[in-house]
Structures are given as C-alpha cells and as structure tokens.
C-alpha positions in Angstrom: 106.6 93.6 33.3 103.3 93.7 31.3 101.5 93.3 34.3 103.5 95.7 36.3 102.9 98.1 34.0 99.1 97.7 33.7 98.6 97.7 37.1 100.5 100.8 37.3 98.2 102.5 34.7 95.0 101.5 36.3 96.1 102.9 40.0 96.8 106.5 38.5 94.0 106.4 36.4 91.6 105.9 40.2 94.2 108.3 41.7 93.8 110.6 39.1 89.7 110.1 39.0 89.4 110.7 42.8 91.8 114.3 42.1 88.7 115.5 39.8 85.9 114.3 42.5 87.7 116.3 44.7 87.7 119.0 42.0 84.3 118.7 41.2 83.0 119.1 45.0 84.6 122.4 44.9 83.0 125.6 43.7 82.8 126.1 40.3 86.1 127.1 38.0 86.9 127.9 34.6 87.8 124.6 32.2 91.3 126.3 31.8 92.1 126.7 35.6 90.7 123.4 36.0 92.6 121.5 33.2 95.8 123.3 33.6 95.5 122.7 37.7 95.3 118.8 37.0 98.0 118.4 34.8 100.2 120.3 37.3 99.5 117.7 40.3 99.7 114.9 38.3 103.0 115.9 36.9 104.2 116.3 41.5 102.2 112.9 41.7 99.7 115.3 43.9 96.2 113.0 43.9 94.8 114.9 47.2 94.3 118.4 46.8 95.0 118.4 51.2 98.3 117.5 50.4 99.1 121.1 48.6 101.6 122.9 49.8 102.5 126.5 49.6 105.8 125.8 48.3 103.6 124.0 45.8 101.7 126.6 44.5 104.9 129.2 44.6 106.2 126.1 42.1 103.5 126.2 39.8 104.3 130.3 38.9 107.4 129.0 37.0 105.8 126.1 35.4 103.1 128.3 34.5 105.9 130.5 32.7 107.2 127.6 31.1 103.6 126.9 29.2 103.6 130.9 28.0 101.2 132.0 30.4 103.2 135.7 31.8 100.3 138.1 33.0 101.1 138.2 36.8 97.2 138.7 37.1 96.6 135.4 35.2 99.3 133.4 37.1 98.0 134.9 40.3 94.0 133.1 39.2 95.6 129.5 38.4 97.2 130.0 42.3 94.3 130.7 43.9 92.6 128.0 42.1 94.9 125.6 43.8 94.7 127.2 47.7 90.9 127.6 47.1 90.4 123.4 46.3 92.9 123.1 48.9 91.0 125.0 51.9 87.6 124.2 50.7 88.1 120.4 51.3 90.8 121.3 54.8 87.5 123.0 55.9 85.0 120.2 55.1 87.6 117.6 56.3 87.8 120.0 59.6 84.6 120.8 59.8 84.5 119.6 63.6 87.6 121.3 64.6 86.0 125.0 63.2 83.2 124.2 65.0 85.1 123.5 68.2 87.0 126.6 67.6 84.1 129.1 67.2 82.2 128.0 70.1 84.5 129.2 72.7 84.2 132.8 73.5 86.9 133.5 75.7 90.0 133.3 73.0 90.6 136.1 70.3 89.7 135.4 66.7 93.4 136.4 65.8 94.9 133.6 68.2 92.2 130.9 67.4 93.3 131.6 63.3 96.9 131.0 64.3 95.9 127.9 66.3 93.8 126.7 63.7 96.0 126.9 60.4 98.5 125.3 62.8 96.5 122.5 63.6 95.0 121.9 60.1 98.7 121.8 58.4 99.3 118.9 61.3 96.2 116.8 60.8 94.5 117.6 64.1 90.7 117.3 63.1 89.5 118.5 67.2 90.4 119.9 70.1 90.5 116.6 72.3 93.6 115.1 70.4 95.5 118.4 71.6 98.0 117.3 73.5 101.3 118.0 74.7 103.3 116.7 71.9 100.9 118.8 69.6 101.5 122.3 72.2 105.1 121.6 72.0 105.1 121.5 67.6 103.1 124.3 68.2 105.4 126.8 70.1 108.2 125.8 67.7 105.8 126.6 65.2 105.1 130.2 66.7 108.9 130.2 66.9 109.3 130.3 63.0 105.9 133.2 62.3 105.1 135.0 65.7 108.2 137.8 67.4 109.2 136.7 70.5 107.3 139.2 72.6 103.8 138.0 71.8 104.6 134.6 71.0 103.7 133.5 74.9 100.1 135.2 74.2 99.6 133.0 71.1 100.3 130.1 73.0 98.4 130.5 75.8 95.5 131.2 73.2 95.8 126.9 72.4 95.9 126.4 76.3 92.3 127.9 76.9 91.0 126.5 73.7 92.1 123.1 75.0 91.0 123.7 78.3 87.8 124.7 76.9 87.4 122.0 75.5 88.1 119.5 78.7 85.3 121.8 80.6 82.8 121.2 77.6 83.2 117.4 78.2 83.2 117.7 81.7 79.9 118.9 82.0 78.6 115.9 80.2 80.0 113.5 82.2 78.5 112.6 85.8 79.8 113.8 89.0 83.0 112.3 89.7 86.4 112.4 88.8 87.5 111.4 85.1 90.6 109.5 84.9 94.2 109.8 83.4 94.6 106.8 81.1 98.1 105.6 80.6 99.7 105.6 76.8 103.0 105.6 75.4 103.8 109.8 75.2 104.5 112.6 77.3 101.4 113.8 79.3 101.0 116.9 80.7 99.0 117.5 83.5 97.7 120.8 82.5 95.7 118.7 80.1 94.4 116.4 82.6 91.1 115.3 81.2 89.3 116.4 84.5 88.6 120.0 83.7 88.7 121.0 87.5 92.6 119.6 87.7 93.9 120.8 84.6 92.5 124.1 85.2 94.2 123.9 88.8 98.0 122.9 87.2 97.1 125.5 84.0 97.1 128.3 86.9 99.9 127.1 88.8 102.9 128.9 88.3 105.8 125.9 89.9 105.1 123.4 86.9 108.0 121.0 88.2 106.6 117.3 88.2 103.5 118.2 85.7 105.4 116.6 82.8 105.2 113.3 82.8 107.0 111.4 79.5 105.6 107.8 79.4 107.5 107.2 75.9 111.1 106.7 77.4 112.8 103.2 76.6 112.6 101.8 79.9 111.0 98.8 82.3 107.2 98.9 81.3 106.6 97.8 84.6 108.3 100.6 86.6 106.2 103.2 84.1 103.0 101.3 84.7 103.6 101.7 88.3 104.8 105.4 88.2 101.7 106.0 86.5 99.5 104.2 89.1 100.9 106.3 91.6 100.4 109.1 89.9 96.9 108.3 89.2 96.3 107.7 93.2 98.1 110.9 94.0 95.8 113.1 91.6 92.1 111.2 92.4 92.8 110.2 96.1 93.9 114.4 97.8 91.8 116.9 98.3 94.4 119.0 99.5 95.8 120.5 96.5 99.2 121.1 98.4 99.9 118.2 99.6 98.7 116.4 96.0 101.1 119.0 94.4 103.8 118.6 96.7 104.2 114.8 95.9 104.2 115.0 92.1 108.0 116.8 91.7 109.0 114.1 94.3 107.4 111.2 92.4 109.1 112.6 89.1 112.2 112.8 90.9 112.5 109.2 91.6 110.7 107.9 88.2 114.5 109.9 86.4 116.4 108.7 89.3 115.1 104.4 88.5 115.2 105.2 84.7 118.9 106.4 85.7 119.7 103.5 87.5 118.2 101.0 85.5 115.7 100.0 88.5 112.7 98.3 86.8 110.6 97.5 89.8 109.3 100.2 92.5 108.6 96.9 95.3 112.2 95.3 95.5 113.9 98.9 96.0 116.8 97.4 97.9 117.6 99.6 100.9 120.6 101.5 99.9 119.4 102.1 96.8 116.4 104.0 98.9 119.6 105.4 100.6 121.2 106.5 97.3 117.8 108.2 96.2 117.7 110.1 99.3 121.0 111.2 98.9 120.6 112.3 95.6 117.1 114.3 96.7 119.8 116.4 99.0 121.0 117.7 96.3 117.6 119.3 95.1 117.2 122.7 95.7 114.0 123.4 97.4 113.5 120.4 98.7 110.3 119.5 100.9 110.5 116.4 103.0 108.3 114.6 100.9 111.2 113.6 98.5 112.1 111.2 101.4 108.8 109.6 101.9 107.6 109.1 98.3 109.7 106.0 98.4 107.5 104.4 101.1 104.2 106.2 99.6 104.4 104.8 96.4 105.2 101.1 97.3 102.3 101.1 100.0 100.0 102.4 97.5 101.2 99.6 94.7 100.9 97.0 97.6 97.5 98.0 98.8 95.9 98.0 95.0 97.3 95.3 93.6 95.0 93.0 92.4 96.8 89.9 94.1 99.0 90.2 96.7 102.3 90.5 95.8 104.3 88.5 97.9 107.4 89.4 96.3 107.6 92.7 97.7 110.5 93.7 100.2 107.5 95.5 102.2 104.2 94.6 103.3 102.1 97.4 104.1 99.0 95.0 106.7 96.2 97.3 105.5 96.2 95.2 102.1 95.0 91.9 104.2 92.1 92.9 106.0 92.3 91.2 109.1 89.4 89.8 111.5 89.0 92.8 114.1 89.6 89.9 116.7 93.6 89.8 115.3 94.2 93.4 114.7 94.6 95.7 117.8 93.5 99.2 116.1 95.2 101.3 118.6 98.7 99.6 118.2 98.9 99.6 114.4 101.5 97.5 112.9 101.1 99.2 109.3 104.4 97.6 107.5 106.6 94.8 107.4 109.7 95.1 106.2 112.7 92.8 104.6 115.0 95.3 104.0 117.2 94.7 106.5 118.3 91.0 106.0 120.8 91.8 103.1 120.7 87.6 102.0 118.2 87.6 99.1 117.8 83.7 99.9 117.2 84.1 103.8 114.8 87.0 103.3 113.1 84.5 100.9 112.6 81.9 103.8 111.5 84.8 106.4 108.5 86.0 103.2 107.4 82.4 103.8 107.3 81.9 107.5 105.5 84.9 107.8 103.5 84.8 105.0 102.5 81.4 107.0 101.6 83.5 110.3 99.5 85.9 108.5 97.5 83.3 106.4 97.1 80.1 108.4 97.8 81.0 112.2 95.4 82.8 114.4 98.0 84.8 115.7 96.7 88.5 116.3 99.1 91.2 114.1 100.9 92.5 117.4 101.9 89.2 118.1 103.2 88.3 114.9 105.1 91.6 115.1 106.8 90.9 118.4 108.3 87.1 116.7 109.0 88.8 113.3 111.2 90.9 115.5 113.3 88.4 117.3 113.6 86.0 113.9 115.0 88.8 111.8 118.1 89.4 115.0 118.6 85.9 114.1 119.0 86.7 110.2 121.0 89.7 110.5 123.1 87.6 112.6 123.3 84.8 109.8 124.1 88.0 107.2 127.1 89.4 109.5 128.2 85.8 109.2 127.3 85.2 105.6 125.8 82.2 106.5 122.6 80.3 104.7 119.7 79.3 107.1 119.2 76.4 105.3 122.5 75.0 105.7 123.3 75.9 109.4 124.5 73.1 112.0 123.8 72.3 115.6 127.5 73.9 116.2 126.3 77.6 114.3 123.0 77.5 116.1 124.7 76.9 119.4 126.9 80.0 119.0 124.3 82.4 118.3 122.5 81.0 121.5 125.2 81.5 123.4 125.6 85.4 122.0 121.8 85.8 123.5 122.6 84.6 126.3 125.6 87.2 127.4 122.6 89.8 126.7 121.1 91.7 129.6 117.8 90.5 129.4 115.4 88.8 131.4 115.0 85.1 132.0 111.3 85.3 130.2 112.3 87.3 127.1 115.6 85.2 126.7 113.1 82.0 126.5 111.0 83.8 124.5 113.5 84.4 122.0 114.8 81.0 122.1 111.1 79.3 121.4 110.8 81.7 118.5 113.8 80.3 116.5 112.9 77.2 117.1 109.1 77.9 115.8 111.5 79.1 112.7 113.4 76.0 112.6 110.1 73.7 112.8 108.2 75.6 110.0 111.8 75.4 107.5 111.5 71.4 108.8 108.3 71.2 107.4 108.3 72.4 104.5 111.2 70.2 103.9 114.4 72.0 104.3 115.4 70.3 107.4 115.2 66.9 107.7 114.5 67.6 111.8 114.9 71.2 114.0 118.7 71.2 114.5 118.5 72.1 118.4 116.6 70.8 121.1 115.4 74.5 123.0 114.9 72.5 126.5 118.7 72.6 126.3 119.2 76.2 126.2 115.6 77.6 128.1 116.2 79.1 131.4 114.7 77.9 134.9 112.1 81.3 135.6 111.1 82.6 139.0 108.2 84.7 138.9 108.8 87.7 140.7 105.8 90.1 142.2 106.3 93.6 140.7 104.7 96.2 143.0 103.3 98.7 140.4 100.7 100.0 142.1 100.4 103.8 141.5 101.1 106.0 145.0 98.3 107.9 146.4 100.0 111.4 146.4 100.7 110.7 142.7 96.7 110.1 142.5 96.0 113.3 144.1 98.7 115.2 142.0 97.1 114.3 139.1 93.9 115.0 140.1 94.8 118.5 141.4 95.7 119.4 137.9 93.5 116.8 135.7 91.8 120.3 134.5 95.0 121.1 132.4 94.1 118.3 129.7 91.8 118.2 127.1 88.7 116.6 127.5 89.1 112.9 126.0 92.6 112.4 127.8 90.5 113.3 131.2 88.2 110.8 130.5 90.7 108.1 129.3 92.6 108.9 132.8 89.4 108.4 134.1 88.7 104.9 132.9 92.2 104.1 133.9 92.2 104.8 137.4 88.7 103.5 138.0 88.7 100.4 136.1 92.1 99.4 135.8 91.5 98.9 131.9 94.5 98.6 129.3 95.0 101.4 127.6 94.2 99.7 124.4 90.9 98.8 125.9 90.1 102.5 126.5 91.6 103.6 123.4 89.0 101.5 121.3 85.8 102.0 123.7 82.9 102.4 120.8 80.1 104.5 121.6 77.7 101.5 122.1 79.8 99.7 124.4 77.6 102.0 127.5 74.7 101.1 128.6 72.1 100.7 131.5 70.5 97.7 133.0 68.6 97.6 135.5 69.7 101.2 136.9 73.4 99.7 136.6 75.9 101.5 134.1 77.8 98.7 132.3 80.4 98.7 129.7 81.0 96.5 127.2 85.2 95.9 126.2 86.2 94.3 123.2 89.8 92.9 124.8 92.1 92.5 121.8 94.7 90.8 123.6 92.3 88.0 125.0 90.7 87.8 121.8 87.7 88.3 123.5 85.1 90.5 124.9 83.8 91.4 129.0 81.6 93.3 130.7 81.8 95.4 133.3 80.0 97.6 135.9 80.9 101.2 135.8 80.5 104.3 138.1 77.1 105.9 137.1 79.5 109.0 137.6 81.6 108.1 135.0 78.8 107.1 132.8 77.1 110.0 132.9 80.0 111.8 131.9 80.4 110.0 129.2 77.2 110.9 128.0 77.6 114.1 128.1 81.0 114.0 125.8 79.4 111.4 123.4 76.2 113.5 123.2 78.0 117.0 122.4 80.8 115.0 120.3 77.5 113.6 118.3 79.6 109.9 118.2 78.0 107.2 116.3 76.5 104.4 117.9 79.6 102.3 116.0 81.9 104.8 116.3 85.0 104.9 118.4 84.5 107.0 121.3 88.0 108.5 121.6 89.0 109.3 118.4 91.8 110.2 116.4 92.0 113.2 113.6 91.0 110.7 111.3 87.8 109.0 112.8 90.1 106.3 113.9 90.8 104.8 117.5 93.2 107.4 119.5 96.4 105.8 119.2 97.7 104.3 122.4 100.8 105.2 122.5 100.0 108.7 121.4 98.5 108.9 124.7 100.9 107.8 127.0 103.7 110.3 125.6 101.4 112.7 126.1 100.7 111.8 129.3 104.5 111.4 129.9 104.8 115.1 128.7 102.2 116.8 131.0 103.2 114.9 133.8 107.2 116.3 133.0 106.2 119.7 133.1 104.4 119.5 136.4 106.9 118.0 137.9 104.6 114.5 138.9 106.7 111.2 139.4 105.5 107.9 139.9 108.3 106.3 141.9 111.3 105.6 139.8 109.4 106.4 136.2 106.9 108.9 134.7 103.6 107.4 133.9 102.7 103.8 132.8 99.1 103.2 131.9 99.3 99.7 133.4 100.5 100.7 136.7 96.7 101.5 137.5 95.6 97.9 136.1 97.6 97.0 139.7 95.8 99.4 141.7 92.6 98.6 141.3 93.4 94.8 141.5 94.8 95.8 144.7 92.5 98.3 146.0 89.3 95.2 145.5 91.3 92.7 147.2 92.0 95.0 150.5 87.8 95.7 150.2 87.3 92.4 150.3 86.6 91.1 146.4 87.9 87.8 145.7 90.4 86.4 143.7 88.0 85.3 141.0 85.9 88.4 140.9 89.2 90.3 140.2 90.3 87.9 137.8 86.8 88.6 135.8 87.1 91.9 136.2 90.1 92.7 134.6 89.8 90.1 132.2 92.3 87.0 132.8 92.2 83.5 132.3 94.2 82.6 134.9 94.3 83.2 138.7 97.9 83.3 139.2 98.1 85.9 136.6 95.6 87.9 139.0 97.9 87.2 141.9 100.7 89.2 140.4 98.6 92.4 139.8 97.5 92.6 143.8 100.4 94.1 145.4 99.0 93.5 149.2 98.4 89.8 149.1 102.4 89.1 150.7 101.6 91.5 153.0 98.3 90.6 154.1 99.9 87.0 154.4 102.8 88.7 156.4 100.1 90.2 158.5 97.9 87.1 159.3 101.0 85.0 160.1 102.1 87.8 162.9 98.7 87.9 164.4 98.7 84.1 164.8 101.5 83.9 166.3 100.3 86.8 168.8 97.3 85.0 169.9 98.8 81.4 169.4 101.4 79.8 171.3 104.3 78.1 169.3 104.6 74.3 169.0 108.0 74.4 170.7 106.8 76.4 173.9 104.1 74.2 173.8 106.2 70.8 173.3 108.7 72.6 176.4 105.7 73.5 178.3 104.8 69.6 178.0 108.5 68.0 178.4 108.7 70.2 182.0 105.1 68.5 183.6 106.5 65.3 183.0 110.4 66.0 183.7 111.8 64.8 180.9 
C-alpha cells in the first residue's frame, strides 16, 4: 500500500508539473488567476489545459463562489484565464491546421471558423485526415449550432476546404493518377485523393454508389476484392459515364454478398448470379450494367491476380497470354465457364483437364473451346443423372453413347464427340483415378464416307454482289475482295497486318499468318488488289505491325462480325447463294475450282490455299467428278469397247 501510494504521489506531482509548463508557455497572468486556476484543475484531475471544456469553465463560476470571490467582473477574469491557456496551446498544437485553413481563398472566414472550432474540439490537427467519418460528426455537429436553412452552406464550406486541400497535394505529385488505398472505414469518393476525381463526384448531383463502407463485419476477402474493383473501375475509364455508371451497380452487389453471406466474388454459383439479377429488377432506375457487373468484376479479379487462380468458376483467357501461334485473334474465346456443371466434384475434374490443355498441350484456344464443349454435354449429362465421373462403369458410359448416337448429327462430329470423352477418360486414367479408360471408342466410332460438298459460289451471285459492292463501307469491300480472289479464310483476311504486302521483283505478294495451320504462306496477289490496298493503308495511316482491318479498338475486325454483316446486306438486297445467304468459305471452293479448270495442279492449289494434304484439296474443287465424267465419255467416243471388240474378234473366227 506504501508503495501504491508513493507512486501515486510522484505521478500527480509530474502531472501536475507539466499543468504549470503549460501554464508558463502561455502569456503572462496574475499570481492569483494563476494559483487559483491550478488548484481548480487539479481538484477535476485536469493536467492538460486542451482538455478544458466549456462546461468546465461554466463549473468553475460556482466554485469560484464557493471561495468568496462574487464580483461578476472578477469571476468573468479567472474564466478567461482558463479559455485563454486553453486556445493559446489548441492554436500552437494546430498550428498546421490554421495554416491549411487560411491559405485557401475560396471559402468564407465565417464557415472556415465553424469548421475549424469543429475540427479542433475533435482532434483533427490538418485537412488530409478529413474524411468521411469526420464530414458526417460534422453535419451532426451543425445540427446542434447552425438553423436548418444554412446549415447545407456550412457544410459545403468543409467540402471545398477539403478539396482544396487534395488539389494542393495534387500539384506536387507527378502526372498520373493517385490511388485509393484500402482501410477499414467508410470512404467516400468525393474525397478521392486524386483532386481531378473528387472534384468530378463533389459536382455530381446522383451520389448513389460514392459511399463505400469498408468497416462492415464481413468476408475480408470479398471487401478486398470489392475494393480492387472499385480501384480498376475509377483508374482504368476515361469515360466518366460509363466509370459512374458501374459504381451504383458494384455497390449493389457488394450489400447484396454481405446480405447473403457470399465471401468470395470468383465461385458466385450461377443462381446465385440469377438471384442478384433478380433482385437488381427491383431497382428503380436501373441501367443494364447491374447485370454485367457480375462478369466485370470477376474478369477483372482474374486478369490481376497475382497467380492464377485456378479455383475460379470462370476463366477469363486474356489472363494467360498465349503464343500468337495458339490464339486466333479474330475468333476470340474470352471466357471459360464451369457454371453449368452443378457437381462441385465433376467441375473439379473438368478445372484439371483443361487446366492440362491450356498449360501442357499445344492445342490452339479455338480448339480447346470446341472439346471443352462436347466434355461439359457429357457432365451435364452425369449432373441430370447425379452421377460421379470418377465412379462411372462401362454400363453408364455405354448409355450416354447410345443417347449420342439417336442425335441428328453427322458421322464426323458424332466420332468427334466420342474421341473427346475418351481423351477425358485417358487424362482421369492418368492421373490415377481410373485404373484404365472404361470404354474402348473403336466400339462405338462410326464407318465415314467422305462426301464432295459443291460450295462453290454461283456466278450470278458474283455479279450481284459486284453490281452493288459500292453499298459497303470500305474495309468490308476489300475483305470481299480478298475472298473472292484468293479464296482466303475469313480469319486469314481478318488478321492481314499491314506488313504482310509487299513487292518482289514487280510481283505483289502477301504474306498470311494461317492460325489454323499454325503456320505461315505466301502468296501472289493481283497488283490490282495491291494497289488498292495501298491506297486504304496509306490514307488509314496503319502501322507497319498493325492489323489492316481493324476493329473500334485497334484490334483484328472480328470474323464473325463480318459475316453477319455480310448476311445482313445481302438480306436486304435480296442476293441468295443457293439454299443459304453468304458463307465466307464457299469462295475458298471457287477459287480452288476456278485454278484447276485453268489448268493449276493439284499441288499448286494445295499450296495455295494452304493444306497439308491433297485429298483435303480434292474436296474444295467442285469440277474434278465432272471433268472425270467428261474424260471417260470422250474415250469412249473415240474408243471402241472391249466387248465390241472381243465380238468383233469371236465373229472372224466363228466362234
């Protein structure tokens, strides 16, 4: 107790030591004030003179009273002695903040003393910690000492002297945007610390989505990732619509998975994305971005995570940065999804086959699209079924073989389907869940004929076109153009870069990156058609790596962009190319055809349109049967047969 107490003694003896150094700092006092002023705190335990209160000093009137002191005058002196200690030390302690204050020039000295008792009382030493927490104290603060009518003026004061503030910063900062950093509170966007942003939402009347509270008990991870989003949205749009438009939508689903209890933006299960949607129905004024901020935000989590994450329910390909020689730029495949096979297990073993075909295969993206397709039929099968894929038997595998089979598709893409399950089935082998493929395919492929499709494009249609080829824009002439004159695929066309022209030896020649060959040829051209192209290149101003028909975006024009465009126009004239519209590989067929009847070979075709194999060739020329039909007449015109000659024979010698 001894102990205790001396300890106690020599704490208020430095508390009370530092009052008097306070004291002393100040401006000078008489002894009485000052005696009488000490002994008053250190009866209220006050050691700070920042820590007086008004209530405080209205206190020390009665005690005051209580020592005989009456004259209102002389009370009113030992008051002041206590507010003056009180705001000379607030003012050296908040020295900065005056400062601050004082500088800006744009805010009335009436509203900027409001704003700065304010944030004195609450410990705010400069503008930068402003923030909304501290705006929100203050307007209830404004509640309690400012009418209602001018209490939105007062508050708007401690907007501009924040956003002052942010502008001041700004301009010492280089060129560039300055980033939202993530902490535990509410942030408000208005108080973005780029100046040019906050200015923007400050000035925007439809605040809904600029309030963003970080401090909610919920997953860390779903914040973290809201915030990421959020982040991306702000520094990555230059369109201040669009960037707006996504933020009430993002907010929207942030409540909505703090609702729900959802703790992870990537493994969304689809009808919870169905639920969300439905819920965003019921939001009045909604845009259509409420429906795709659910596949913005995951792509954008995808794409900059730091590893890939795997675990995802979608893949979004731009994230893997494939070899040009395996990525067909005007077929994008820009997402995989596993939504649809409802067996958390089975979607597991789909992840890791195609995790396999992206990572160790050479197969190009299109490709592995095609065989994702026809493996995930096979898994929604097995879900309809509630069956496990690593548990199936010969007997389960059989039936669902027997289901493709009573489709209406051709021999080639029934076997196709069948050698992709089994390609599932030998992968799940080796990695051990099968001790050996549970079907033999050779049991279930079908015998194929290979029929010769005539495709080649009628001559009236030609001319049709050409009559009205004027009607198009410019780069859909000129990819017409390169169909019809060198049978190209319309991928081919679609990613023609501007250095893939050029003369040799007074021959135009055109160099063809064929993504479906994995490989590149080269071609001679028209010099017509070249120089046409150099025309559009040279008032287009196209880099010499740049694609030559574009997109909006600087990318390759989209293949099938073109052909329903093509489908369109050809509709609304009326043209018909036998039973269907347009096809952009019909013409691949028609040149084939038209070099054969001029005499090219087999293998000079074959070269020219880029195969590996004659026989492929064969099937493009639609007048080799008939030039065989033609050559076996004439021979038999100017040939006898072997049985008139054998009767001819059997008569001289009359048998």
């Amino acid at each position: 107790m001894a102990m205790a107490a001396v300890s106690y003694f020599q704490e208020e003896k430095k508390n009370i030591e530092y009052l008097k150094r306070q004291i002393e700092e100040c401006p000078a006092r008489e002894e009485r004030f000052i005696k009488r002023g000490v002994e008053y705190l250190c009866l209220q335990n006050i050691y700070d003179v920042l820590e007086i209160e008004d209530g405080l000093v209205d206190s020390y009137m009665l005690w005051l009273q209580e020592q005989g002191i009456q004259a209102k005058y002389l009370i009113g002196a030992y008051q002041k002695t206590l507010r003056d200690w009180r705001e000379f030390h607030k003012e050296k302690e908040f020295v900065k903040l005056k400062e601050e204050m004082e500088e800006c020039g744009t805010v009335e000295q009436t509203l900027k003393n409001k704003a700065y008792t304010f944030l004195t009382e609450n410990g705010i030493h400069s503008l930068e910690e402003i923030d909304w927490d501290v705006r929100v104290s203050y307007e209830q603060y404004l509640e309690k000492t400012i009418n209602t009518r001018i209490r939105p003026w007062y508050l708007k004061g401690l907007d501009k002297l924040k956003l002052f503030d942010l502008e001041k910063r700004s301009d010492g900062i280089r060129a560039g945007r300055i980033r939202l950093k993530y902490e535990e509170k509410r942030i408000y966007l208005g108080y973005h610390p780029d100046y040019q942003l906050a200015k923007e939402f400050y000035y925007c009347r439809n605040t809904k989505g600029f309030i963003w509270d970080f401090s909610i008990h919920t997953s860390q991870r779903l914040k973290y990732q809201v915030f990421t989003v959020l982040n991306y949205a702000l520094e990555s749009s230059s369109d201040r619509e669009l960037r707006r438009g996504y933020l009430a939508p993002l907010h929207f689903l942030y409540m909505y998975c703090i609702d729900k209890g959802i703790s992870d933006l990537t493994r969304l299960e689809q009808d919870q994305i169905d639920d969300y949607v439905g819920k965003a129905k019921e939001v009045p004024l909604i845009n259509n971005r409420y429906h795709q901020i659910v596949d913005k935000a995951q792509r954008i989590l995808f794409v900059q995570s730091k590893d890939i994450n795997w675990e995802a329910n979608v893949w979004y390909l731009e994230r893997f940065q494939f070899d040009a020689s395996r990525y067909d730029p005007t077929r994008p495949v820009k997402r995989i999804s596993f939504l649809d096979i409802l067996d958390k297990d089975n979607r597991e073993y789909l992840k890791m086959y195609i995790k396999y075909q992206l990572g160790v295969t050479s197969y190009s993206v299109q490709n592995i699209w095609a065989r994702v397709y026809i493996t995930k039929a096979f898994l929604r099968f097995l879900d309809k079924e509630k069956l496990k894929v690593e548990k199936l038997t010969a007997t389960e595998i059989d039936w669902y073989m027997r289901l493709l089979q009573e489709e209406d598709v051709e021999i080639i893409t029934f076997n196709d389907k069948v050698a992709e399950i089994h390609c599932f089935f030998r992968f799940l082998t080796a990695r051990g869940y099968y001790s050996k493929v549970p079907f033999y395919p050779e049991y279930y492929m079908k015998r194929e004929s290979v029929p010769h499709h005539y495709r080649s494009v009628p001559q009236n249609t030609v001319t049709e076109i050409f009559k009205n080829l004027k009607g198009l824009p410019e780069d859909m002439r000129l990819m017409y153009l390169h169909l019809w004159c060198l049978g190209l695929r319309i991928n081919e066309v679609c990613s023609i870069k501007r250095e893939g022209y050029y003369l040799k030896e007074g021959v135009a020649w055109l160099r063809i990156n064929q993504h479906k060959m994995k490989m590149e040829k080269v071609i001679p051209i028209p010099m017509l058609l070249y120089r046409s192209m150099m025309v559009y290149i040279e008032r287009r101003k196209i880099g010499l790596d740049s694609y030559v028909f574009q997109n909006s975006k600087g990318g390759p024009y989209l293949s099938t962009h073109y052909w329903h465009e093509m489908v369109d126009w050809c509709n609304e004239l009326g043209i018909k190319c036998g039973e269907h519209v347009f096809q952009t590989h019909d013409y691949r067929h028609s040149v084939a055809t038209a070099l054969y009847e001029h005499g090219a070979s087999i293998q000079a075709i074959r070269e020219f349109l880029g195969h590996k194999h004659e026989n492929m060739t064969r099937r493009y020329i639609d007048c080799i049967q008939r030039h065989v039909d033609c050559s076996s007449e004439q021979y038999y015109k100017e040939q006898k047969s072997l049985v008139s000659e054998w009767k001819e024979g059997s008569g001289k010698d009359g048998n």
